[in-house]
C-alpha positions in Angstrom: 116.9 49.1 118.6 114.8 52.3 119.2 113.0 52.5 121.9 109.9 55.2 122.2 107.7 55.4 125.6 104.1 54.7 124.6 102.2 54.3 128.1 102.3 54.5 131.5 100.8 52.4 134.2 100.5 52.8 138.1 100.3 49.9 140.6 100.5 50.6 143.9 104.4 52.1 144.4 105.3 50.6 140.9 104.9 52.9 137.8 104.9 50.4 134.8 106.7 52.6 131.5 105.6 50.5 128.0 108.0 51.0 124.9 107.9 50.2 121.3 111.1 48.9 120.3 111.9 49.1 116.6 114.4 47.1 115.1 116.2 47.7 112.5 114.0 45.5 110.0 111.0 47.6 110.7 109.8 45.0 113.0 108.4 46.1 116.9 108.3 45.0 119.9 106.4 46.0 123.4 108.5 46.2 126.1 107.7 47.7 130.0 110.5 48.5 132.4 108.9 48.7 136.4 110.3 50.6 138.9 109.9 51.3 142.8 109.1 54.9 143.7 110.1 54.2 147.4 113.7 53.6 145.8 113.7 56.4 143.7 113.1 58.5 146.9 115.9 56.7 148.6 118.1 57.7 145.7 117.5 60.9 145.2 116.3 60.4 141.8 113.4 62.4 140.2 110.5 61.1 138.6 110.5 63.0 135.5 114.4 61.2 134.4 112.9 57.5 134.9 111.6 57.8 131.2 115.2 58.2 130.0 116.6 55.9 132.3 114.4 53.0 131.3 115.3 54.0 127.7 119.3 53.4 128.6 118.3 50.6 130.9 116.4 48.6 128.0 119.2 49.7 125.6 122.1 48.0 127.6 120.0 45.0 128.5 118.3 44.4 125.0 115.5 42.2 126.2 114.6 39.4 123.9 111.3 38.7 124.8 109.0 41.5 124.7 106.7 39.5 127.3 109.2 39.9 130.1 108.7 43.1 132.6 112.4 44.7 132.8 112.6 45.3 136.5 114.7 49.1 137.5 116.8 47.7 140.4 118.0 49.2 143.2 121.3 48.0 142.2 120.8 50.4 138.8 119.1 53.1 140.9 122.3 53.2 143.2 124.8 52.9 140.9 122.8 56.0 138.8 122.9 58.1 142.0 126.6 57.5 142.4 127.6 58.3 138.6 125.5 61.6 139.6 127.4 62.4 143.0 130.5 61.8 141.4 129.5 64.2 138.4 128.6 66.4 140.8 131.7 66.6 142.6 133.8 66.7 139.7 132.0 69.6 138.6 132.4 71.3 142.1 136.2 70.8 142.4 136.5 72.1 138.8 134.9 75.5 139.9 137.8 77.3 141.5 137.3 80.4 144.0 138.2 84.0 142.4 141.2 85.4 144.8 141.9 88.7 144.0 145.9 89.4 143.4 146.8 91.4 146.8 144.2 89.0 149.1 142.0 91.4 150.1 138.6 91.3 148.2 137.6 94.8 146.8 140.4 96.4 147.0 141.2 96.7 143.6 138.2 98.6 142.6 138.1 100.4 145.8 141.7 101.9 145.4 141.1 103.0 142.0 141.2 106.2 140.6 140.2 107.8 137.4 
């Protein structure tokens, strides 16, 4: 199912996203996915990526009923922020520090002559 964010709803603390699911016989289906902004504070996740992660949250839960509000746990919002700190670190340890071959930062361009 494809999933394309038509509206967007505020309640308090609780943005309300609504898709339009479209299956594969043409057929479509509303769908909203609610979230707490407190969490997403806690988490350390940014507004602007709930979009996208209610996309990959109704893709991997495939709601039947369109009438049902998909709720963005704290459980998922954890479990995002960890895949990111562990992306993050991965990328970090991957980065290795430029040594220069004596030790001694500089010293080769400061030694050499034309």
């Amino acid at each position: 199912m494809d999933f394309t964010l038509t509206g967007f709803r505020q309640e308090r603390d609780i943005p309300h996203f609504t898709f339009r699911g479209a299956n594969d016989d043409r057929t479509h289906s509303e769908f909203t996915v609610a979230a707490d902004v407190s969490l997403l504070r806690k988490y350390g996740i940014a507004l602007q990526e709930l979009p996208l992660l209610c996309v990959r949250l109704l893709e991997q839960q495939s709601p039947i009923s369109s009438a049902e509000v998909v709720i963005f746990s704290e459980e998922l919002m954890r479990e995002h922020a960890d895949q990111c700190a562990a992306l993050k670190r991965a990328a970090e340890q991957r980065k290795k520090p430029r040594k220069s071959p004596t030790g001694r930062l500089g010293e080769g361009w400061r030694n050499h002559r034309l």
